[in-house]
C-alpha positions as CSV (number, residue, x, y, z in Angstrom):
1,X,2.4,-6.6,-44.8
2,X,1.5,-2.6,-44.6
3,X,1.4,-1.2,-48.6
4,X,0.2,1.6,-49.8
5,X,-0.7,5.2,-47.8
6,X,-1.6,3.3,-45.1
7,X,1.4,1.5,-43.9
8,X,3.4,4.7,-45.2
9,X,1.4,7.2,-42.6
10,X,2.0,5.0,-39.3
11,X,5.3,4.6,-40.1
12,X,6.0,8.1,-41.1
13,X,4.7,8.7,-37.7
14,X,6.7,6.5,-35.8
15,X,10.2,7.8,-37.0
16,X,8.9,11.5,-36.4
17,X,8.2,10.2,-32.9
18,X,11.2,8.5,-32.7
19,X,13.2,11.8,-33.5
20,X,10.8,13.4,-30.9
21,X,11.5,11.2,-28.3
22,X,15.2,11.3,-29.1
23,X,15.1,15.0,-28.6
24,X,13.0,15.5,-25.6
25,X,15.4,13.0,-23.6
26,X,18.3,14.5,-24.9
27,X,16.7,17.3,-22.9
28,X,15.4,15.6,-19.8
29,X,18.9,14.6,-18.9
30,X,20.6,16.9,-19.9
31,X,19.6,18.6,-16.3
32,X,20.2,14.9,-14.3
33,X,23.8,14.8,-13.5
34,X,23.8,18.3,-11.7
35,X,20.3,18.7,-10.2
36,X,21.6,18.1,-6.8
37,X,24.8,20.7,-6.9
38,X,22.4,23.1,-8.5
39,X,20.4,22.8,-5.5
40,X,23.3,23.4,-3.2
41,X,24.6,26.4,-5.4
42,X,20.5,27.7,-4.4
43,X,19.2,29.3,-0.7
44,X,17.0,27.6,0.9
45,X,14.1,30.0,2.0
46,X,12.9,27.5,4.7
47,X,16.5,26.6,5.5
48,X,16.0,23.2,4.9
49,X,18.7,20.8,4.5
50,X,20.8,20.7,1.3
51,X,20.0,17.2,1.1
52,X,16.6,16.7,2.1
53,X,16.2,19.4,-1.1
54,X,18.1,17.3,-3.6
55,X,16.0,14.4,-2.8
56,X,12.7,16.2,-3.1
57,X,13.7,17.7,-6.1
58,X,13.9,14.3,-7.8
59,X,11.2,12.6,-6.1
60,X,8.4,16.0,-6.0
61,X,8.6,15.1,-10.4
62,X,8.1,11.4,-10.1
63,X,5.1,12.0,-7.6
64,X,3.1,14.4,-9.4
65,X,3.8,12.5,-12.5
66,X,1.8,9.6,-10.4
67,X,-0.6,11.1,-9.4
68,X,-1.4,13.3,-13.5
69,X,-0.5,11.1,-15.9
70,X,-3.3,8.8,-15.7
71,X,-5.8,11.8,-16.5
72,X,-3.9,12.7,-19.2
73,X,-3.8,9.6,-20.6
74,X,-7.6,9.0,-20.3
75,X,-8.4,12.6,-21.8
76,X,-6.2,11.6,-24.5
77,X,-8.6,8.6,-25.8
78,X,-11.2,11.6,-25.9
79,X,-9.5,14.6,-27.5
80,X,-6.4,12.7,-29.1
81,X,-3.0,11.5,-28.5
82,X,-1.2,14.5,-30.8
83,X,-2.9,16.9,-28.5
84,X,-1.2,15.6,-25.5
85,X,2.2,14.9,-27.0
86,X,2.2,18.7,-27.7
87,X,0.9,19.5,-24.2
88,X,3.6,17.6,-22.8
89,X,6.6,19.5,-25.5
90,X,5.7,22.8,-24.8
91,X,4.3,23.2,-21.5
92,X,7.5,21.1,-20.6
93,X,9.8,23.8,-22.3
94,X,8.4,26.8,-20.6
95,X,8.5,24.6,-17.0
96,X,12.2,24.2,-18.2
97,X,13.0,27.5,-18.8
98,X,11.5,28.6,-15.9
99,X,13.7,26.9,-13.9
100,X,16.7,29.2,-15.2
101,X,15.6,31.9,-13.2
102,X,14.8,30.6,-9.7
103,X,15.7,32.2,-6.6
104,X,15.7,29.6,-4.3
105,X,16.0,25.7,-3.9
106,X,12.1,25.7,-2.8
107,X,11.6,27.1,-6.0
108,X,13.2,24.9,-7.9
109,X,11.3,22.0,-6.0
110,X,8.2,23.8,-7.1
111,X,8.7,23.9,-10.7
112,X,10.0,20.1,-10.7
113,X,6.6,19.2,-9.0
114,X,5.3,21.6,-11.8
115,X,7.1,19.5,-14.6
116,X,5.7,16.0,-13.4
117,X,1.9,17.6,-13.9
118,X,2.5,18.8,-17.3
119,X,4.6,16.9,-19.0
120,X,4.8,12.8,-19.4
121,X,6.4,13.2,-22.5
122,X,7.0,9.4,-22.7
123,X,3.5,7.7,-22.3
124,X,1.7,10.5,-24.3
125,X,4.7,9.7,-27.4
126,X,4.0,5.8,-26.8
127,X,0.3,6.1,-27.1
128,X,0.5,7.9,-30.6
129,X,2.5,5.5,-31.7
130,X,0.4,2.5,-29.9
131,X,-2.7,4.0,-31.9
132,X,-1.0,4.1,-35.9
133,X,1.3,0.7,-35.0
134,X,0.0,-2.4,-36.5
135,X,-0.5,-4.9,-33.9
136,X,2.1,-7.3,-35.7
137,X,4.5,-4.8,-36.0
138,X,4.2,-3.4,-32.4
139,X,7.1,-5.1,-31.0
140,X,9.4,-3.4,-33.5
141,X,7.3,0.3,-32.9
142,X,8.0,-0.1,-29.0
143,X,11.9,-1.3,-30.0
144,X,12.3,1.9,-32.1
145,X,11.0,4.2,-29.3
146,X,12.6,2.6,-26.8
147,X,15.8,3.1,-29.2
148,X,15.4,7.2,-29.0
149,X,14.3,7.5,-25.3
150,X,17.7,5.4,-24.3
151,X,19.6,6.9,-26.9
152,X,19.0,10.3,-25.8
153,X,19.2,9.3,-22.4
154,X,23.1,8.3,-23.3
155,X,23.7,11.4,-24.7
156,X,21.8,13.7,-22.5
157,X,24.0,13.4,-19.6
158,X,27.6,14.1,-21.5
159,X,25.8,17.0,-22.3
160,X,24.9,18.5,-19.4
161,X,28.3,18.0,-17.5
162,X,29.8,19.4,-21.0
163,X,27.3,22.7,-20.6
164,X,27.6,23.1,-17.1
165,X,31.2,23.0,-16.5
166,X,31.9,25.5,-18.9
167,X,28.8,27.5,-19.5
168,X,27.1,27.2,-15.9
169,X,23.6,25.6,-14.6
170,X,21.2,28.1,-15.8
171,X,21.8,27.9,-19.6
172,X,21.4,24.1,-19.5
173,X,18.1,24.7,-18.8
174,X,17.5,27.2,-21.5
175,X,19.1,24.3,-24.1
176,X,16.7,21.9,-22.5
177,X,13.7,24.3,-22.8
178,X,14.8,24.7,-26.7
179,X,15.3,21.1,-27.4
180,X,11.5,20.1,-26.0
181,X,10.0,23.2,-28.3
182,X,12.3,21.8,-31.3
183,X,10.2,18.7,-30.6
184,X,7.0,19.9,-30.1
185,X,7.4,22.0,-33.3
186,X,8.3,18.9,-35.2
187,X,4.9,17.0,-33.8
188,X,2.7,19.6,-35.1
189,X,4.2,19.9,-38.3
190,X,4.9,16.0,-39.0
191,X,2.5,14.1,-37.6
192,X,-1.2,13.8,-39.2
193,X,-3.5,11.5,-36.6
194,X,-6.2,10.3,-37.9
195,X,-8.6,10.4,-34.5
196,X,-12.1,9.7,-34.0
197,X,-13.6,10.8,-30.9
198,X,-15.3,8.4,-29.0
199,X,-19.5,8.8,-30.5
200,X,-21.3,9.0,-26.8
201,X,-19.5,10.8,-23.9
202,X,-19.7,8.6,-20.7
203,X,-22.6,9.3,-18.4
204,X,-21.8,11.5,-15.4
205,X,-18.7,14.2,-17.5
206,X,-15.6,14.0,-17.3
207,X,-14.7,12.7,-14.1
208,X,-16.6,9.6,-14.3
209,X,-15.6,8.6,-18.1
210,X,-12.0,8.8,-17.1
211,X,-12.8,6.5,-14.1
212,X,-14.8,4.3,-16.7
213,X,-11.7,4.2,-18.7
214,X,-9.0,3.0,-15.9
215,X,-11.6,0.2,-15.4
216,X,-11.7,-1.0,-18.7
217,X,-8.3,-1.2,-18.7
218,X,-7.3,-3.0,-15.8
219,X,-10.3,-5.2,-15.7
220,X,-8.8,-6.9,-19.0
221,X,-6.8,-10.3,-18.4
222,X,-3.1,-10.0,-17.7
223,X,-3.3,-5.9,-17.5
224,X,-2.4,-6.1,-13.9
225,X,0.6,-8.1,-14.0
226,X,2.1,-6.2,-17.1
227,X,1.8,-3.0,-14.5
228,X,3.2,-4.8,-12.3
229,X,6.3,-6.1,-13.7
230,X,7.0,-2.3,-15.7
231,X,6.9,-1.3,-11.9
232,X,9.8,-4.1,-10.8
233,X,11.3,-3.4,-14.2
234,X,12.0,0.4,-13.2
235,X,12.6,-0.6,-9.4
236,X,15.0,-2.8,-10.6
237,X,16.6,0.2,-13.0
238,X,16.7,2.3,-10.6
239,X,17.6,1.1,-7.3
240,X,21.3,1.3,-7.8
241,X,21.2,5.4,-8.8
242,X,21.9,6.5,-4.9
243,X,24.2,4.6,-4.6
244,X,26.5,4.2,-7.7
245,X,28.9,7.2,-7.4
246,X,30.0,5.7,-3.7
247,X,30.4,1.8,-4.8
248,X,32.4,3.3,-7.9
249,X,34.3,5.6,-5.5
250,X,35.8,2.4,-3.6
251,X,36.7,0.6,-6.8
252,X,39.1,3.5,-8.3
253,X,42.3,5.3,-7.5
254,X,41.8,8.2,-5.1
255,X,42.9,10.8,-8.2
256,X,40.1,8.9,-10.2
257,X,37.2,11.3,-11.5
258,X,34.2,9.5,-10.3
259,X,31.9,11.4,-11.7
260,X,33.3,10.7,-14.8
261,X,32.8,7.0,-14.5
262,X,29.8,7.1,-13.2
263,X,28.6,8.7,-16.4
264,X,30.1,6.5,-18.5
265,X,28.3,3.6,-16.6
266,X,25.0,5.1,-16.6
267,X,25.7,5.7,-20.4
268,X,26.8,1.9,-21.4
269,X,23.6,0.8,-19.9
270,X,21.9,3.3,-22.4
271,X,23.6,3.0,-25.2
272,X,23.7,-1.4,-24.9
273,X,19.8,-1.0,-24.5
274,X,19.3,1.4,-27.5
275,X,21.8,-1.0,-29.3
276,X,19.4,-4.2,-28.3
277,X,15.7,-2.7,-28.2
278,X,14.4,-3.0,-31.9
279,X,16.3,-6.6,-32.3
280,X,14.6,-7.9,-29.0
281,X,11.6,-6.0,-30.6
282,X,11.6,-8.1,-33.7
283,X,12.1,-11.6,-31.6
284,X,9.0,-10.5,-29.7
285,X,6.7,-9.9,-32.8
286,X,7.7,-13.3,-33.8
287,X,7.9,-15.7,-30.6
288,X,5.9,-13.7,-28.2
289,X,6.8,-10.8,-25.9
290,X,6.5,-12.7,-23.0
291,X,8.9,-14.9,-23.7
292,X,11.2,-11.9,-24.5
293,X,10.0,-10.4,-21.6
294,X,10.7,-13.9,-19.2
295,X,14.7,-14.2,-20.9
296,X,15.3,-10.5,-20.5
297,X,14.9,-10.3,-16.9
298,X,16.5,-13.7,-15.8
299,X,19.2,-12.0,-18.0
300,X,18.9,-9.1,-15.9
301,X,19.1,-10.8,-13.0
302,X,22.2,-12.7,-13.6
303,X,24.5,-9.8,-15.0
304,X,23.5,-8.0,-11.7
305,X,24.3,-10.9,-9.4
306,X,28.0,-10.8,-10.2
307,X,28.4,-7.2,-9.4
308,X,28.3,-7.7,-5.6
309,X,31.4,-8.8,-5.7
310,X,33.6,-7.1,-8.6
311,X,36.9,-5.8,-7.6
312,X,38.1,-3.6,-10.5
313,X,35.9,-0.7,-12.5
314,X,36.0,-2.1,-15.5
315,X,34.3,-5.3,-14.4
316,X,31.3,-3.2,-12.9
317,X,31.3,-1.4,-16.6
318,X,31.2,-4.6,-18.2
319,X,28.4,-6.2,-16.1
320,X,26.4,-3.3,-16.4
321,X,26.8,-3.0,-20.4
322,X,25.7,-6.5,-20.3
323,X,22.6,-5.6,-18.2
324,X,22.1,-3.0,-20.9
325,X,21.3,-5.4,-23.6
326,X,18.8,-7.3,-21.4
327,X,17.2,-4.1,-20.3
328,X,16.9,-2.9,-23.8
329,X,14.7,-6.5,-24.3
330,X,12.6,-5.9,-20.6
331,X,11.3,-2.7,-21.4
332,X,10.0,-2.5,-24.8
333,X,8.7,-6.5,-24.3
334,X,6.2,-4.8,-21.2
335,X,4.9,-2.2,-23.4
336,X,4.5,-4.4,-25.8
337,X,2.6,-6.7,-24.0
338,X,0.2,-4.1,-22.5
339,X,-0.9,-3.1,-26.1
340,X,-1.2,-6.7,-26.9
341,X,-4.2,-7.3,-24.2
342,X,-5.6,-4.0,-24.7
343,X,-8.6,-3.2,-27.0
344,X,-8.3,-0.2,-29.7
345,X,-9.2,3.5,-28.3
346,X,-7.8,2.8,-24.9
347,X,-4.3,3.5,-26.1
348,X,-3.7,7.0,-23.9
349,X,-5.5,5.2,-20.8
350,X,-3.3,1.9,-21.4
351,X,0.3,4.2,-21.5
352,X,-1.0,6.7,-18.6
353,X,-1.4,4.4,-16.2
354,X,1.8,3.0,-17.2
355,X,3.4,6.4,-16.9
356,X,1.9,6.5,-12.7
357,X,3.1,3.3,-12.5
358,X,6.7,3.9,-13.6
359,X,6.7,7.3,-11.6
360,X,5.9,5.3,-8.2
361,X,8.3,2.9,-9.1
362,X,10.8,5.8,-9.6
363,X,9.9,7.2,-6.3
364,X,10.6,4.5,-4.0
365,X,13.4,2.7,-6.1
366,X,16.2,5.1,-4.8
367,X,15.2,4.5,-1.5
368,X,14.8,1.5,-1.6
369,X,18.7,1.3,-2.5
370,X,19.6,3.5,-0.2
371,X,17.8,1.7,2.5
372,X,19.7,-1.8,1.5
373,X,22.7,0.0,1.3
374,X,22.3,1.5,4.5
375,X,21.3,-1.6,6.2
376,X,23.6,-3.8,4.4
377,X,26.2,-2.3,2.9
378,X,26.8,-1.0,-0.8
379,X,27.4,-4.6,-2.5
380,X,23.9,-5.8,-1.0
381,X,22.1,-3.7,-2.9
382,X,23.5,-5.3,-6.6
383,X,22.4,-8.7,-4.4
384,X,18.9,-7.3,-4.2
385,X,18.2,-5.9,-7.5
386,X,20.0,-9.1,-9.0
387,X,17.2,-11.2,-7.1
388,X,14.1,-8.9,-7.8
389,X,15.1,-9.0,-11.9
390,X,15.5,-13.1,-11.2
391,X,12.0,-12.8,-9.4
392,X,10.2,-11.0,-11.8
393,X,11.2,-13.3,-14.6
394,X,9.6,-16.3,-12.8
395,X,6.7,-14.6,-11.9
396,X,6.7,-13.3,-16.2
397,X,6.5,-16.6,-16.7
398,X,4.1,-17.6,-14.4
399,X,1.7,-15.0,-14.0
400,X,1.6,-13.8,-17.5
401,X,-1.5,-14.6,-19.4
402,X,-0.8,-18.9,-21.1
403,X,-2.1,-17.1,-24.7
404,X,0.2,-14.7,-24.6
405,X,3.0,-17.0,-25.0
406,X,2.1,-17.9,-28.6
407,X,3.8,-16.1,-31.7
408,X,2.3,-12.8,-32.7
409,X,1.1,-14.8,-36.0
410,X,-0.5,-17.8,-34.1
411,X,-2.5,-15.2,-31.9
412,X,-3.7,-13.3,-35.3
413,X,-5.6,-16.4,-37.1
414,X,-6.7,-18.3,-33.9
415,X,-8.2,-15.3,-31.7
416,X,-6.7,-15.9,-28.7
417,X,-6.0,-13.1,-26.3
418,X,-2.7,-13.1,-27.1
419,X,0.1,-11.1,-28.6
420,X,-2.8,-9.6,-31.1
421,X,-5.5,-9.2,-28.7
422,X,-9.4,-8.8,-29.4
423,X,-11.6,-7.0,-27.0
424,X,-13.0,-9.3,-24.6
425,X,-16.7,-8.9,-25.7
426,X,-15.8,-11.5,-28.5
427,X,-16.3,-8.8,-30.9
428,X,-13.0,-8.7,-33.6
429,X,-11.4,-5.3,-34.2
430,X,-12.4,-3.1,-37.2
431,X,-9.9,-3.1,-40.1
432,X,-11.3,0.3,-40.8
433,X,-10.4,3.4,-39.2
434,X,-7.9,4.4,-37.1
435,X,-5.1,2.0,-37.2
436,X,-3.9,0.4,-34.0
437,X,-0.5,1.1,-32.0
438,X,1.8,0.3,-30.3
C-alpha cells in the first residue's frame, strides 16, 4: 500500500494527467473528421491533387512524430518529464492556432509536419506518470490514462462536426489551440515532479547520451517485442480508417448519413475502450499484463473476424463496440509491460521510442488498408486485421519474456524480471527518491 504524502503526490499527479490527457485529445480530434474537406475547401499552390494533400496531411504528422519523439523522450530523462509535457501543450496550441490562418493546403501540410515535431503529447504525459506510478499500481496508472486519451478521443470527434457545421473550419482550430493551453496551464500549476537529474552527463554531449539511452533501453529483455506488438497493436487500430466510410456506405439506405455513422462507430470503439481500460488495468497488476495483453488481442482478433461478412449496420456497430472492450485491455497491457522491463530514469526514453513506434505504425496502417482493399475488396481488409490481432496474440504469448507471465506480486518478492522489473545489473531499485511510473 501507498500512505502518507507519498502515495498522495503520485496519485495527485496521475488524475491531473488524466484531466490533461482528457483535454488535449478532446483537442486532437476535434480537427480529425474534417482534415481532408478542409483541405479541399484550401488552393493548392503546387496544384497538387486534392487527394494526394489529404493524405499527406495525415501522414506528414505521424512521420515527423517518428522521426522526434524519440529525442524528446531521451532529453526528458535529463531535464524532466514536466518540462516536456508543457513543451508538447503549448507549442502544440500555437501549431494549432496557426493552422486557422493558412492560405494554402501546402501550408497546412507544413504546419501538420510542424505539429508531429513539437508535440507527442501522449508519450511525454505517459512518462510523467510512468516516473510517480508505483510499479504495482502501474497497470491501473496506464488504465486511467488510457481512460482520458480514448475518452476524449470519443468526444473529440462529435465536436468537431458540431463546430464545423455551424461555426466553420477555422474556429475549430482556435477551440483546439485553447483546449491544449487549458492543459498545459493545468500541468504547470498541478503537478510538482520530484526530478533528479542524472549525476554525470554521458561522454561525447548530447547526441551521444541520447544514443546511449535508446540502447539501454532496447538492449533490455523483452523491450523489442513489447515495441513490436504496440506497433501491430496500432496497425491493427488503424487499418480499417480508409476505408470505413465506404464499407459503411454499402451497408445503409442511400438517404443514410454516413458520416454520421461512421462517427458513431469510431466513437463506440472509444468509449467501450475507455469503459474497459482501468478494469483490464487492475487484472494486469494482479495476473500479469501479458496475459492481459495475450486475451485482449485473441479477443481482438475474433470480434474483427466476423465483420467480413456483416450484412446490416448495426451488426458492424456491435462487433466493433466489442473490439472496443478488448482494445481498451491491448493497449494499456503494452505500456504496461514496457515499464515493467524497464529500469527507473529511462522513463521518457522507454515512452519516446514508443511514441516513433506508434507514429510508423500510424503511417503505414491506412495504407496498408487501402492496399487490401484495393487488392481485395473492402470485406478483406476486416479478414486481415482480424488475423494480424489473432497473430499477435500468439506471438504475446510466445515471444513475451516466461517471467513476465507471473503476477505483479510474485515478480515483487522473487526478483524476477517480471511484471516489477529490476535493472539487469542485479542491482534492486532504490526505495528512495523519485518514485517509479508507469
Amino acid at each position: 500500500m501507498e500512505g502518507g504524502v507519498e502515495g498522495a503526490q503520485w496519485q495527485r499527479t496521475l488524475w491531473i494527467m488524466f484531466v490533461a490527457q482528457l483535454v488535449s485529445a478532446v483537442g486532437f480530434s476535434v480537427i480529425f473528421p474534417f482534415l481532408p474537406l478542409y483541405v479541399q475547401e484550401l488552393p493548392s499552390l503546387w496544384h497538387v491533387n486534392a487527394k494526394l494533400l489529404a493524405g499527406l496531411v495525415f501522414s506528414a504528422q505521424a512521420v515527423t512524430m517518428m522521426v522526434a519523439s524519440p529525442i524528446w523522450g531521451a532529453l526528458a530523462d535529463r531535464f524532466g518529464r514536466k518540462l516536456m509535457v508543457e513543451r508538447s501543450l503549448f507549442g502544440g496550441a500555437v501549431v494549432m492556432a496557426a493552422m486557422a490562418f493558412v492560405g494554402s493546403a501546402e501550408e497546412l501540410v507544413g504546419l501538420r509536419a510542424l505539429q508531429g515535431l513539437i508535440t507527442g503529447t501522449i508519450s511525454a504525459a505517459n512518462a510523467l506518470v510512468a516516473a510517480s506510478a508505483p510499479r504495482q499500481r502501474i497497470g491501473y496508472a496506464m488504465g486511467v490514462m488510457q481512460v482520458g486519451l480514448t475518452g476524449g478521443i470519443a468526444i473529440g470527434p462529435l465536436l468537431g462536426g458540431i463546430l464545423a457545421d455551424t461555426l466553420g473550419y477555422r474556429v475549430a482550430f482556435w477551440v483546439t489551440s485553447a483546449l491544449l493551453a487549458t492543459a498545459g496551464v493545468l500541468v504547470a500549476v498541478g503537478v510538482e515532479e520530484v526530478f533528479e537529474a542524472p549525476l554525470k552527463a554521458p561522454r561525447g554531449g548530447v547526441s551521444l547520451g541520447l544514443y546511449a539511452s535508446w540502447r539501454s533501453v532496447l538492449r533490455r529483455r523483452g523491450v523489442g517485442t513489447a515495441y513490436g506488438l504496440r506497433f501491430l497493436a496500432y496497425l491493427g487500430r488503424m487499418m480499417i480508417v480508409p476505408i470505413a466510410p465506404f464499407f459503411i456506405q454499402t451497408l445503409l439506405e442511400a438517404e443514410a448519413s454516413v458520416n454520421t455513422f461512421t462517427g458513431l462507430v469510431f466513437a463506440a470503439v472509444a468509449f467501450m475502450s475507455a469503459v474497459s481500460a482501468v478494469l483490464w488495468g487492475k487484472l494486469g497488476d494482479r495476473i500479469g499484463h501479458q496475459r492481459v495483453l495475450v486475451m485482449c488481442a485473441l479477443l481482438s482478433g475474433l470480434a474483427y473476424l466476423p465483420q467480413s461478412l456483416v450484412q446490416e449496420a448495426w451488426q458492424l456497430l456491435a462487433l466493433q463496440a466489442l473490439f472496443g472492450l478488448a482494445l481498451g485491455g491491448t493497449l494499456p497491457s503494452t505500456s504496461a509491460l514496457l515499464a515493467a522491463y524497464t529500469a527507473q530514469g529511462e522513463e521518457g526514453s522507454v515512452y519516446g521510442l514508443d511514441s516513433s513506434v506508434v507514429s510508423g505504425s500510424r503511417a503505414v496502417a491506412p495504407l496498408l488498408g487501402a492496399a487490401v482493399a484495393q487488392g481485395f475488396g473492402l470485406r478483406a481488409t476486416f479478414t486481415a486485421t482480424g488475423i494480424l490481432f489473432l497473430a499477435m496474440g500468439l506471438l504475446g504469448l510466445r515471444a513475451l519474456p516466461a517471467s513476465s507471465r507471473t503476477g505483479a506480486s510474485k515478480a515483487s518478492f522473487s526478483g524476477d524480471v517480471g511484471e516489477i522489473p529490476v535493472p539487469f545489473n542485479g542491482v534492486p531499485r532504490s526505495s528512495g527518491g523519485q518514485r517509479p511510473e508507469r
